[in-house]
Backbone as JSON, one array per atom type, in Angstrom:
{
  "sequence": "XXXXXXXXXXXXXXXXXXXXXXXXXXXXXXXXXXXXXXXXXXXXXXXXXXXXXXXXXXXXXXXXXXXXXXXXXXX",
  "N": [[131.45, 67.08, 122.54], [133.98, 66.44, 122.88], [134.47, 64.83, 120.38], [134.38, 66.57, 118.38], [136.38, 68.0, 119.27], [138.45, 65.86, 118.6], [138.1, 66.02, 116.0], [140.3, 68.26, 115.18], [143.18, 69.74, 113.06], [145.25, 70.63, 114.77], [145.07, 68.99, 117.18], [146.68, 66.52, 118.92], [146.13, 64.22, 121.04], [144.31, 63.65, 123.03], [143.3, 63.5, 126.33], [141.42, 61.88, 128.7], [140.41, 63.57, 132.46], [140.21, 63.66, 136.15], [136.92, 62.94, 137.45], [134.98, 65.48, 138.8], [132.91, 66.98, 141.33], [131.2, 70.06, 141.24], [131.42, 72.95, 142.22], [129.34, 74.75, 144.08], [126.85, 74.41, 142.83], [124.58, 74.15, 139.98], [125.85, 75.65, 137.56], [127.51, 77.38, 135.07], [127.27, 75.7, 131.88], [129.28, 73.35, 129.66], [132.1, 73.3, 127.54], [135.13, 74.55, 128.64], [138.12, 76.17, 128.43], [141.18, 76.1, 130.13], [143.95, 76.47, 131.1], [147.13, 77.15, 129.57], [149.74, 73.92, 129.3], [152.51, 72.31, 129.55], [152.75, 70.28, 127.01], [150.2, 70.78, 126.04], [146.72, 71.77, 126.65], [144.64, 72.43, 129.48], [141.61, 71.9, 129.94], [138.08, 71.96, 130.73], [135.39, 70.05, 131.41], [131.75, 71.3, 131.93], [128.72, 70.17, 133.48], [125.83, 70.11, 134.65], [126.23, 69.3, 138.45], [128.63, 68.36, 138.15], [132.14, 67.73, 136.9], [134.75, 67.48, 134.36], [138.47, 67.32, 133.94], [140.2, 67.56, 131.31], [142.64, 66.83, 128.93], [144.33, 68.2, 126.53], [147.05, 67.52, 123.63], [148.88, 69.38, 121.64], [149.92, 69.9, 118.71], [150.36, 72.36, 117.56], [150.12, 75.31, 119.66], [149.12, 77.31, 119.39], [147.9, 77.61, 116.91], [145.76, 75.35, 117.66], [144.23, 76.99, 119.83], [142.95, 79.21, 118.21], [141.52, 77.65, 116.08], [139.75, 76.26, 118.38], [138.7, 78.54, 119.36], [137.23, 79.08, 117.2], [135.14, 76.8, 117.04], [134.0, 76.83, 119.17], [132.28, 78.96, 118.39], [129.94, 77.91, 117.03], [130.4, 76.36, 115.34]],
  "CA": [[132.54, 68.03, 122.55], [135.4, 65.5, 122.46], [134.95, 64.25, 118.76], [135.02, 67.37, 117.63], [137.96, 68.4, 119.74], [139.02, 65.16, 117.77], [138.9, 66.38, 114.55], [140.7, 69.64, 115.06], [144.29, 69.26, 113.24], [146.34, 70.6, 115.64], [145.28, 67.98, 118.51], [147.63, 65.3, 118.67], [145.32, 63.64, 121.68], [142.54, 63.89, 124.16], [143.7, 62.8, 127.87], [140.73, 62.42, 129.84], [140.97, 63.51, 133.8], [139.27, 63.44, 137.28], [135.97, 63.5, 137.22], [134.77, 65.7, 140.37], [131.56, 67.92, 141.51], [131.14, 71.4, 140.65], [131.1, 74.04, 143.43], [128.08, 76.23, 143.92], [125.43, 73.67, 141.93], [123.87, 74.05, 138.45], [126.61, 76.59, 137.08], [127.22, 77.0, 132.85], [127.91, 74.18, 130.88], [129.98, 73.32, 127.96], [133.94, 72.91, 127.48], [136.19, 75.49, 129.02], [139.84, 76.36, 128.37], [141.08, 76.79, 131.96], [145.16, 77.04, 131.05], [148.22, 75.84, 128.95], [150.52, 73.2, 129.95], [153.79, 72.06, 128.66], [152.03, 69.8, 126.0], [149.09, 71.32, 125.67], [145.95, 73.08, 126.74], [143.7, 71.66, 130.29], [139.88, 72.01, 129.44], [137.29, 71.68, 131.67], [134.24, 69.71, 130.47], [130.97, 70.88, 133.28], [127.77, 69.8, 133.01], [125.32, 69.93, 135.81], [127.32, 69.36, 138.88], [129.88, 67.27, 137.48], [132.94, 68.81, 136.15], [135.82, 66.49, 134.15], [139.31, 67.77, 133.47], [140.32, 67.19, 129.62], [143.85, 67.4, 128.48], [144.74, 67.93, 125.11], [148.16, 67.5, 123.23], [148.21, 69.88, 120.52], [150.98, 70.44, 117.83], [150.99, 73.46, 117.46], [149.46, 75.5, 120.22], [148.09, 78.84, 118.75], [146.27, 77.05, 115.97], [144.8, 74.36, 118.83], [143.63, 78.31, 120.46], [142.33, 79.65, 116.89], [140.8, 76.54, 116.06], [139.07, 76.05, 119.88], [137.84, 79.6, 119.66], [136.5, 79.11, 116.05], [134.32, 75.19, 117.5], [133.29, 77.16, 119.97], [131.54, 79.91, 117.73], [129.07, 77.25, 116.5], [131.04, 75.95, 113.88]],
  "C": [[133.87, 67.36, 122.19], [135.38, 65.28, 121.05], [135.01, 65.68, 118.07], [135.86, 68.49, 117.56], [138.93, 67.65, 118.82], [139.69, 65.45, 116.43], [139.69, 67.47, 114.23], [142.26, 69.11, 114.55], [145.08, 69.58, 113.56], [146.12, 69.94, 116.95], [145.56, 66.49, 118.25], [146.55, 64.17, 119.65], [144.74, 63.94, 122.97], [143.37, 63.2, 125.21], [142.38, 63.08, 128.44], [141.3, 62.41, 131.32], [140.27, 63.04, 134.74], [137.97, 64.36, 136.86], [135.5, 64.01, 138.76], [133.47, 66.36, 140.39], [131.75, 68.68, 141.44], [130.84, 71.96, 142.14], [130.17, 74.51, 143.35], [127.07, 75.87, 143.13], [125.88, 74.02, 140.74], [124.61, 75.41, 138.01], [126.53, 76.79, 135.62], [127.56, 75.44, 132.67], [128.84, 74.42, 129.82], [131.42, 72.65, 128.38], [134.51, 74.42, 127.93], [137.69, 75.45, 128.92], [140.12, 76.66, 129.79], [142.76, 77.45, 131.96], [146.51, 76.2, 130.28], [149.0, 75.14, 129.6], [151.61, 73.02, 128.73], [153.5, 71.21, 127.01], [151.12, 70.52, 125.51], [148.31, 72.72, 126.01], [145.3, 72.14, 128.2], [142.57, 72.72, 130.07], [139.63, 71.15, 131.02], [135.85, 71.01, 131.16], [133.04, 69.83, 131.76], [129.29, 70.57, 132.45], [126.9, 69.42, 134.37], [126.2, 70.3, 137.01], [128.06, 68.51, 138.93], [130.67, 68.27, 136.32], [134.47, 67.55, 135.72], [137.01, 67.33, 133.81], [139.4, 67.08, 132.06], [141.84, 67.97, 129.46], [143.92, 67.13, 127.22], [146.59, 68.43, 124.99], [148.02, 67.94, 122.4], [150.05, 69.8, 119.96], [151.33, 71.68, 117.46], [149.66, 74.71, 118.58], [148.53, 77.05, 119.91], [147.34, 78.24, 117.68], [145.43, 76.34, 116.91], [143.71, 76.14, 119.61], [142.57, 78.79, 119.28], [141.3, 78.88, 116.7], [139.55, 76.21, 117.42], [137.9, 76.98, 119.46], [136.68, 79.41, 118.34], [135.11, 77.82, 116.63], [133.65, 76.03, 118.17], [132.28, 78.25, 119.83], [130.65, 79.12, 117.21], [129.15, 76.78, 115.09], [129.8, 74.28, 113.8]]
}
């Protein structure tokens, strides 16, 4: 998911966060948008029960949204 958060060109850079346990077990998976920040966007990366925060720095934040939604259609 990260590298090809990477190549998107409105993300300036990837911050990884805390990595913590997931509430309530074996939930979805994948990458989640969770909410914008002053820089960016915070993502959620879960997987089992393990769940990492992910910050991205985007340049321009409605293409980084456009772009997201498009990766996430099975581009």
């Amino acid at each position: 998911y990260l590298k090809t958060l990477s190549k998107l060109s409105s993300v300036s850079s990837i911050i990884p966060g805390k990595i913590s346990r997931a509430q309530g077990g074996r939930g979805s998976h994948g990458l989640f948008l969770k909410y914008q920040t002053s820089s960016g966007f915070k993502l959620l990366y879960k997987k089992g029960t393990s769940v990492q925060e992910i910050f991205v720095v985007c340049k321009d934040k409605q293409m980084f949204l456009n772009d997201f939604k498009y990766s996430q259609n099975g581009d």
